[in-house]
TORKOL-4160 file (C-alpha; in steps of 0.2 Angstrom, whole numbers, padded with zeros to 4 digits, m for minus):
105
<pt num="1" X="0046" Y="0019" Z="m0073"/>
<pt num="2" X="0051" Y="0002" Z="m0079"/>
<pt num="3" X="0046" Y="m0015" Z="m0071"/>
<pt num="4" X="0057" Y="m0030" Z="m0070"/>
<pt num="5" X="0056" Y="m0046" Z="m0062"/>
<pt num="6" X="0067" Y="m0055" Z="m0052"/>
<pt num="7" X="0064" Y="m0073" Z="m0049"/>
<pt num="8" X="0066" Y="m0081" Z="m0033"/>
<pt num="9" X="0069" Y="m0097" Z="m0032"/>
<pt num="10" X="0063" Y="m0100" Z="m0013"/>
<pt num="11" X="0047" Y="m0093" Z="m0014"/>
<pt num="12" X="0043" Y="m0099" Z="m0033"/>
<pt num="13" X="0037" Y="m0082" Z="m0040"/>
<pt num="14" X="0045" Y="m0067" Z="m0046"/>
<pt num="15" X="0048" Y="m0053" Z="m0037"/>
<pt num="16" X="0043" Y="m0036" Z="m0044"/>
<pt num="17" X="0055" Y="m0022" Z="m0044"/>
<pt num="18" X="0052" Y="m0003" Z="m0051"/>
<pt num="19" X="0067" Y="0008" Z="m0058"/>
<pt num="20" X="0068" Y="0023" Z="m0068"/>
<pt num="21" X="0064" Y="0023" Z="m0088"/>
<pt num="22" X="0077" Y="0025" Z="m0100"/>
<pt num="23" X="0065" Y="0032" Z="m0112"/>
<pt num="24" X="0072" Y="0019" Z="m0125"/>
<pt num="25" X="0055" Y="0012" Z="m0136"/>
<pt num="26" X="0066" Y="m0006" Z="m0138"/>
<pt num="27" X="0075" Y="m0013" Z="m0126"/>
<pt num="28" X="0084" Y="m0024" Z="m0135"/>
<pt num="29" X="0096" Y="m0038" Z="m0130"/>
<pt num="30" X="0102" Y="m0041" Z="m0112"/>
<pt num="31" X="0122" Y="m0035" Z="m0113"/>
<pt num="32" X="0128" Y="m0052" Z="m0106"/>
<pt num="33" X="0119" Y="m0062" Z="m0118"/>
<pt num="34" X="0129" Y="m0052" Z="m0134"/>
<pt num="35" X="0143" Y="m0064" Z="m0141"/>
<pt num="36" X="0148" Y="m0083" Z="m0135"/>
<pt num="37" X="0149" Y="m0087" Z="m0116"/>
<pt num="38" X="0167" Y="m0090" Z="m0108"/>
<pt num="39" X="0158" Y="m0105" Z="m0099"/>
<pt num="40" X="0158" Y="m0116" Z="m0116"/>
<pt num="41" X="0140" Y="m0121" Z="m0112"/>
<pt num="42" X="0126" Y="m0106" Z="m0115"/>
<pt num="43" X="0121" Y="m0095" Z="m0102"/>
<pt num="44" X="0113" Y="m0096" Z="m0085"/>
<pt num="45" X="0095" Y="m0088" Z="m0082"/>
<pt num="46" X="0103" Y="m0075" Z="m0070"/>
<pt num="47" X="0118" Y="m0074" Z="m0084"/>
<pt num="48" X="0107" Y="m0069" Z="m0099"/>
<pt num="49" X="0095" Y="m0060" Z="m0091"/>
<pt num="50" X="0096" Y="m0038" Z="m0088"/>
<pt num="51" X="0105" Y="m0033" Z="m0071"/>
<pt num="52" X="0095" Y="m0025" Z="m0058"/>
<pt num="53" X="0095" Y="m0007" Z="m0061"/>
<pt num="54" X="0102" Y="0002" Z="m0043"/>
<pt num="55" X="0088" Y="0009" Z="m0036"/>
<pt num="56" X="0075" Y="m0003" Z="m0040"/>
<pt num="57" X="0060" Y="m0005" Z="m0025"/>
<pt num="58" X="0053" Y="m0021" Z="m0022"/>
<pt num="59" X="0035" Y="m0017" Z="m0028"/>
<pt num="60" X="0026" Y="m0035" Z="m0024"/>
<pt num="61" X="0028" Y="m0053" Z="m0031"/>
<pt num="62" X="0017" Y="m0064" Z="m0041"/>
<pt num="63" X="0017" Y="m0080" Z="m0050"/>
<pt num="64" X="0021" Y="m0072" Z="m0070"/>
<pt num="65" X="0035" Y="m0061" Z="m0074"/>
<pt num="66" X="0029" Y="m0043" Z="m0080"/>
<pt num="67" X="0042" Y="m0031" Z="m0088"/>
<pt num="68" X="0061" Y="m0037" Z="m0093"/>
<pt num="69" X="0065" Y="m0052" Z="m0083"/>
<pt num="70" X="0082" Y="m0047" Z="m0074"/>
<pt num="71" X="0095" Y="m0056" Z="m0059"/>
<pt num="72" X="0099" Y="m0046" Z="m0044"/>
<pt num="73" X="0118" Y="m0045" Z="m0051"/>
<pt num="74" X="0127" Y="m0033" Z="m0039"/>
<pt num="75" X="0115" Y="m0025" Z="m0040"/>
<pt num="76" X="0109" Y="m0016" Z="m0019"/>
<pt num="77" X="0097" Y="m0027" Z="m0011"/>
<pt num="78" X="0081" Y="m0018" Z="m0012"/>
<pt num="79" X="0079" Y="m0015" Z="0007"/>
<pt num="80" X="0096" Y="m0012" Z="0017"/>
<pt num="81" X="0103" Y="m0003" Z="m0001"/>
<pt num="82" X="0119" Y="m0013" Z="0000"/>
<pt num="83" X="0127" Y="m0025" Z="m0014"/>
<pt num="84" X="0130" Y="m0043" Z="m0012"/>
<pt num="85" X="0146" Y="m0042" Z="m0017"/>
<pt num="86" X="0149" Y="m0031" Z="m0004"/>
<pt num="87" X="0142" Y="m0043" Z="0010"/>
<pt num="88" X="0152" Y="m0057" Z="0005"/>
<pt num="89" X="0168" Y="m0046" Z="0007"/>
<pt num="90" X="0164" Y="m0040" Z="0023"/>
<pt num="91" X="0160" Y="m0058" Z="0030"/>
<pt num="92" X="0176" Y="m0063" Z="0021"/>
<pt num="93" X="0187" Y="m0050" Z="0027"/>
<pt num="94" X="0177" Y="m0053" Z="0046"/>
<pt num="95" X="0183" Y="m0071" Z="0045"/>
<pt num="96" X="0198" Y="m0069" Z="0038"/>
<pt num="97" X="0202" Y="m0059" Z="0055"/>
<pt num="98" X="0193" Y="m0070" Z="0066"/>
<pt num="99" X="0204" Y="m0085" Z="0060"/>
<pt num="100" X="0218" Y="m0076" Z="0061"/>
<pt num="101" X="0217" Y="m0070" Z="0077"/>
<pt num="102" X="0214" Y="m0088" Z="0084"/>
<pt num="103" X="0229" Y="m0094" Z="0076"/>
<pt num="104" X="0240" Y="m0080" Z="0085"/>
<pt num="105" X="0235" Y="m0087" Z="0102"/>
């Protein structure tokens, strides 16, 4: 099992995560950070960090990060299992409809 940490910028600490091991002895370079940014400027912490792997659990917090640092991504929030992108959509497609419907009256 591998540790990453996840930091959460309300709570001022990192959040722990375990996910399987790849069995690699180098983890090398997060895939993002490989070549120049389409944004001009550098990366974002979140941009050059690892993804979350899916399946990760939430393990505990603390105040130092332990493991690869990583961003949640797309990756499945750790309790309902479901992607963020995936919520936006929904709510997006929900108010989409909602509006819609309103207008139509």
């Amino acid at each position: 099992m591998m540790t990453f940490s996840v930091y959460s910028y309300p709570k001022k600490a990192y959040e722990y995560f375990t996910a399987p091991y790849d069995g690699k002895t180098h983890s090398g370079t997060p895939p993002t950070a490989r070549g120049s940014s389409s944004k001009g400027l550098g990366y974002t912490p979140e941009d050059a960090a690892w993804k979350l792997p899916i399946g990760a659990r939430k393990v505990g917090e603390g105040p130092t990060p332990k493991g690869k640092i990583a961003s949640m991504g797309d990756a499945p929030d750790a309790t309902t299992g479901t992607s963020w992108v995936t919520i936006a959509g929904v709510a997006a497609v929900a108010w989409y409809l909602a509006t819609r419907k309103k207008r139509t009256r």
